[in-house]
PLY file of the C-alpha trace (Angstrom):
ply
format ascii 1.0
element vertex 94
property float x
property float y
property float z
element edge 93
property int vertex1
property int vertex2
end_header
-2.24 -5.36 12.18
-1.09 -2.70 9.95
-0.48 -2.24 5.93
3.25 -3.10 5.00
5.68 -0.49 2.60
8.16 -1.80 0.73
10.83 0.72 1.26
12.36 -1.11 -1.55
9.72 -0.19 -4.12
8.06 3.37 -2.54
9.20 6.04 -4.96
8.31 8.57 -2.54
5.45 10.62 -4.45
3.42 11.23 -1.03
0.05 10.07 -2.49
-0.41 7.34 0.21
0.38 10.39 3.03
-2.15 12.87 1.27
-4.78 9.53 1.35
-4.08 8.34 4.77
-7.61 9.01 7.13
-5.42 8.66 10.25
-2.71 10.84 9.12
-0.27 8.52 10.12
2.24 8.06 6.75
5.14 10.51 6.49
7.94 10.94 4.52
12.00 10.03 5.74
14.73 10.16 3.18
12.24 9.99 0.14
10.47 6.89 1.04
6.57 6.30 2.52
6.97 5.16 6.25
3.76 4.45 9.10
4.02 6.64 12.00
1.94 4.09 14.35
1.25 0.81 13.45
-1.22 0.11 15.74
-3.64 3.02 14.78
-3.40 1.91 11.16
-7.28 1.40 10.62
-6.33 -0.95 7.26
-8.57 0.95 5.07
-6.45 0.32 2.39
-6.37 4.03 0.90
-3.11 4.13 0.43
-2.63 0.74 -1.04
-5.60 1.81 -3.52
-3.25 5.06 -4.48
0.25 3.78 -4.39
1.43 3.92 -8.16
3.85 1.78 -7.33
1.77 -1.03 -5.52
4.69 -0.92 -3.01
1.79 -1.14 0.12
0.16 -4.09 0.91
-1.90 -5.42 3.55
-0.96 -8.43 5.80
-4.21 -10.61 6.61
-4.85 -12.18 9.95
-4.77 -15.99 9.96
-8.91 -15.91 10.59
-8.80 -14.75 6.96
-6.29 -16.32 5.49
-3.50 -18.62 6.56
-0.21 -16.87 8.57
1.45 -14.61 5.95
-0.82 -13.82 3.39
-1.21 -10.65 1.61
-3.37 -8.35 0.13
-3.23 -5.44 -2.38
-5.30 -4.12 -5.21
-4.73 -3.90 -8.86
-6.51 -1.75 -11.24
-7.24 -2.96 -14.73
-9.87 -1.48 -17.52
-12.76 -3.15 -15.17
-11.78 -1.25 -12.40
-10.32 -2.29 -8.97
-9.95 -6.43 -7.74
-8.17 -7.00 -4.94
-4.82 -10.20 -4.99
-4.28 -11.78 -2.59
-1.19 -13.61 -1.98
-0.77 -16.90 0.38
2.13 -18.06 2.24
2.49 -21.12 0.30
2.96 -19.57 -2.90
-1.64 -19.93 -3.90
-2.91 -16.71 -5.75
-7.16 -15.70 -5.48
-8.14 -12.77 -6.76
-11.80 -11.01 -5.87
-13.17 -8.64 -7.85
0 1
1 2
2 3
3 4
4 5
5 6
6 7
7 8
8 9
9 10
10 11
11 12
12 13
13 14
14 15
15 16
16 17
17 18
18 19
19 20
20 21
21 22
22 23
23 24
24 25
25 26
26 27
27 28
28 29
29 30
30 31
31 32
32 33
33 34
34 35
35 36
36 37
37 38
38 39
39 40
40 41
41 42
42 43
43 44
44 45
45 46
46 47
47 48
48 49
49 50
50 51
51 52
52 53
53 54
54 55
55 56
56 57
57 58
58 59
59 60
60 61
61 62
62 63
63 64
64 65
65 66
66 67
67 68
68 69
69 70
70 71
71 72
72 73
73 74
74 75
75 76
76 77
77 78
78 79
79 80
80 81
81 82
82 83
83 84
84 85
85 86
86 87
87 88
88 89
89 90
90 91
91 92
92 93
């Protein structure tokens, strides 16, 4: 299980590669990509510094049911974490 980038959204600013503990996001035409899925440790550092929110985590079904999400958001009372089911449900954690 690895964190997911939206091509779609990554801007390519690189803060998600400088973040990464397993040095294993790089850049190709512009955009964030993961060099080996498998090694991805899911610490969520990059998630935590994407401006863009375009990384987000994919949850096991132990955690969650199949195809649920997981990113965080940062308001003015710091970090909470969304995370998004299959069927459409929304719980946030702070």
């Amino acid at each position: 299980m690895a964190v997911r980038i939206d091509e779609n959204i990554c801007r390519g600013c690189g803060a998600c590669m400088d973040i990464c503990p397993g040095d294993l996001i790089f850049m190709a035409l512009n955009r964030a990509r993961l060099r080996k899925e498998r090694e991805c440790w899911q610490c969520m550092s990059c998630a935590k510094v994407c401006p863009e929110r375009a990384i987000k985590g994919n949850l096991p079904f132990v955690l969650a049911d199949d195809g649920a999400s997981l990113w965080p958001e940062n308001d003015p009372n710091g970090l909470h974490w969304i995370c998004l089911h299959a069927d459409g449900r929304r719980e946030e954690f702070a």
